[in-house]
C-alpha positions in Angstrom: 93.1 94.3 73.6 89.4 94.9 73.5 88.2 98.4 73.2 86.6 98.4 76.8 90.0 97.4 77.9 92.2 100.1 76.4 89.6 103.2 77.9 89.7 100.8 81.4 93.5 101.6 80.9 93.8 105.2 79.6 91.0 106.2 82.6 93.7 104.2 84.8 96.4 105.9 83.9 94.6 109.4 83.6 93.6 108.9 87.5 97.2 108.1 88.2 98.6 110.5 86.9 96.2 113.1 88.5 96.8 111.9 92.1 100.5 111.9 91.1 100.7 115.6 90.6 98.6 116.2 93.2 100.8 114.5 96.1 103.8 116.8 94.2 101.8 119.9 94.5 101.0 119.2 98.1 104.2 117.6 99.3 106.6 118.7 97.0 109.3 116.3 94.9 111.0 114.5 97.7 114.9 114.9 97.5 117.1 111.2 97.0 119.7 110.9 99.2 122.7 109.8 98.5 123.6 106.1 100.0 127.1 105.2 99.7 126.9 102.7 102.5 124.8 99.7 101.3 125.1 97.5 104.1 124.3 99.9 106.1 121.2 100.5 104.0 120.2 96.3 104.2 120.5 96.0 107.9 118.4 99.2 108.4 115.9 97.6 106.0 115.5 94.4 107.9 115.3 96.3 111.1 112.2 98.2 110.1 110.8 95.0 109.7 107.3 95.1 111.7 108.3 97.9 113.4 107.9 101.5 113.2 110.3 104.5 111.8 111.5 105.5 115.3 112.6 102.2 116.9 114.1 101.1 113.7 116.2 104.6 114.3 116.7 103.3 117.6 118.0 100.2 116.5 120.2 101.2 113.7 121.7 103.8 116.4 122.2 101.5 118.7 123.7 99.0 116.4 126.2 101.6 115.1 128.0 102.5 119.1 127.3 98.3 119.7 129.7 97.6 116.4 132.5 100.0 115.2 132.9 97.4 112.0 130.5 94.7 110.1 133.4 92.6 111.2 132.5 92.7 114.5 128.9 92.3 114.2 129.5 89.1 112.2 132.1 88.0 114.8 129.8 89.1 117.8 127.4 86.0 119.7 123.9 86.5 118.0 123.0 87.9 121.5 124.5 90.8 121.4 123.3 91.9 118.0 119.8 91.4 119.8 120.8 93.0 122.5 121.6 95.8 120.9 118.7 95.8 118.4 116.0 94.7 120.5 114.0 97.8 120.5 113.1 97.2 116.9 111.3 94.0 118.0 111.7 90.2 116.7 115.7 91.0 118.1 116.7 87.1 117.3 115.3 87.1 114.3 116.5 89.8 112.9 119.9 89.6 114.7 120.3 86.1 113.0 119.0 87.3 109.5 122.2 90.2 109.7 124.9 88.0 110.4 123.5 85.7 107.8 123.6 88.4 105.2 126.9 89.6 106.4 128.7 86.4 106.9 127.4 85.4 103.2 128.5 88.8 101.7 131.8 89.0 103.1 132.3 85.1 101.8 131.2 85.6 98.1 132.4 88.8 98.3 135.6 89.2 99.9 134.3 92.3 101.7 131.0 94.0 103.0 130.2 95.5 99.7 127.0 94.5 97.4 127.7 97.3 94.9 127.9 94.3 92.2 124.5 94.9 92.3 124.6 98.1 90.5 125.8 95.7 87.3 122.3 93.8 87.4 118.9 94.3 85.7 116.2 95.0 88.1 114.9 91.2 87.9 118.7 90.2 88.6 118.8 92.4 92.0 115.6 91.2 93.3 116.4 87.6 92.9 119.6 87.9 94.8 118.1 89.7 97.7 115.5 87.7 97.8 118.0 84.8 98.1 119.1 86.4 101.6 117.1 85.1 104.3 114.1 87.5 105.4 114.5 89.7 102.8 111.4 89.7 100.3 110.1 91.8 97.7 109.0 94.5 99.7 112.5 94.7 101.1 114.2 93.8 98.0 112.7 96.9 96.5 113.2 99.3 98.9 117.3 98.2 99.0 116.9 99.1 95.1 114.9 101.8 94.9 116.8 103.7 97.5 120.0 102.1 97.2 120.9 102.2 93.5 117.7 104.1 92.1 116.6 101.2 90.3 112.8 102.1 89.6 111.4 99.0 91.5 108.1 100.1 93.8 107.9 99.4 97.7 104.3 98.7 99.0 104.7 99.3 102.9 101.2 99.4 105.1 101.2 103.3 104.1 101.2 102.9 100.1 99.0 99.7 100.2 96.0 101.1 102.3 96.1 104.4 100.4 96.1 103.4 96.7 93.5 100.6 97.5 91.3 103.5 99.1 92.3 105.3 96.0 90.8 102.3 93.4 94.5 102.0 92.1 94.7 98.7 93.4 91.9 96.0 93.5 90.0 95.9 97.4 91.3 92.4 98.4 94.6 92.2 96.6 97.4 90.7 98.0 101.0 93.3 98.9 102.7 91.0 96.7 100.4 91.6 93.8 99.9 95.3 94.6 103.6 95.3 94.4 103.2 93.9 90.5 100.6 96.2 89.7 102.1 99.4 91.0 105.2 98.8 89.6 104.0 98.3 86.0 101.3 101.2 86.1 104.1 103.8 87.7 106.4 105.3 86.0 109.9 104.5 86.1 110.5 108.4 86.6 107.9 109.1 89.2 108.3 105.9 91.4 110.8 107.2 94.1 108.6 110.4 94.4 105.0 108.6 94.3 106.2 106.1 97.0 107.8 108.6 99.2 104.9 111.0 99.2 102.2 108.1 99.1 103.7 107.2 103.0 103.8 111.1 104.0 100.0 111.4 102.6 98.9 107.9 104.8 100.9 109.3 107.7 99.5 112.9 107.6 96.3 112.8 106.2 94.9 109.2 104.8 95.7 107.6 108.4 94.2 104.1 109.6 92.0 105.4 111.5 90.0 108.4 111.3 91.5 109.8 108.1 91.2 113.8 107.7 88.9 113.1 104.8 88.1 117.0 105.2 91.3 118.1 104.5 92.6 115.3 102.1 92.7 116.8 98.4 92.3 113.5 97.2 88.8 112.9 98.1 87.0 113.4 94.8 89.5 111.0 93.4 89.0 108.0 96.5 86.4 105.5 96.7 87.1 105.5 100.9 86.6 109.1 101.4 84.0 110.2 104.0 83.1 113.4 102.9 81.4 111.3 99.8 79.3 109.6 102.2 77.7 112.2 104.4 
């Protein structure tokens, strides 16, 4: 590695690390609940699919007093599980992606469980949710990062538009490869936190439009920020 390339790196990381602690200091160290239900946790996933927190909520809710059992949401016509999920939008796709992943679970399986996937390296667990249909590396990582705190790294719309403000991700990368980089650059032990307060930052402060670049104490640190243009 050439010498420009290893203080490229160690400036990288150095900024990282800064807007790491930062987020902590502001947001505090998010607490990791406790998922025993891993189904649950997939079908909640898929649900917030192109969609936003509170009609995936809505969803899920309504999914639960629909179906008392995953039993009878794989034996239930596709239409009701749209019915009942519909407010989450694309209801028939992602009513036939669920009893896809149920009916092929309780087949290999023998029963709604995937806790075999505690038993796999992270590389393992991402190829076989991948293998599900709908379910890609942005969902595959969320199942195990929140799931079976396996230190893989979501990029949701939140996390991608605020570290590419933030220069920790190249301006016209793809989610997929902002996926790659973040992953590698974060620490294993930060990676639940940084995600989790990287979505509270985009939702409070570094928002779509009209970000609160006044109040954001990451603007000395962003390449976006307004205050460094006026």
């Amino acid at each position: 590695m050439e010498r420009e390339d290893i203080e490229y790196r160690q400036e990288y990381q150095k900024k990282l690390e800064e807007i790491i602690e930062r987020l902590k200091n502001h947001y505090g160290k998010p607490d990791r609940p406790e998922i025993d239900d891993k189904i649950r946790l997939v079908i909640k996933t898929i649900l917030s699919q192109n969609t936003n927190d509170k009609n995936r909520d809505k969803a899920m809710y309504r999914f639960d007093r629909r179906f008392s059992s995953y039993k009878k949401a794989l034996e239930a016509d596709k239409e009701e599980i749209v019915e009942a999920i519909k407010v989450a939008g694309l209801g028939p796709t992602k009513a036939e992606r669920i009893k896809k992943f149920l009916r092929r679970v309780k087949k290999e399986r023998g029963e709604f469980s995937i806790d075999h996937i505690q038993d796999m390296s992270k590389e393992e667990g991402v190829e076989y949710l991948k293998s599900f249909p709908g379910i890609g590396p942005k969902t595959a990582a969320v199942i195990l990062n929140f799931g079976f705190e396996v230190p893989a790294f979501p990029v949701d719309t939140h996390v991608y538009r605020v570290t590419k403000r933030l220069g920790l991700i190249p301006e016209n990368v793809s989610r997929k490869k902002a996926q790659e980089i973040l992953e590698r650059e974060v620490p294993d032990s930060r990676k639940y936190e940084f995600h989790k307060n990287l979505i509270k930052h985009g939702r409070e402060i570094c928002t779509a439009k009209n970000p609160n670049c006044q109040e954001d104490f990451l603007c000395d640190l962003c390449d976006y920020c307004s205050c460094k243009k006026g």
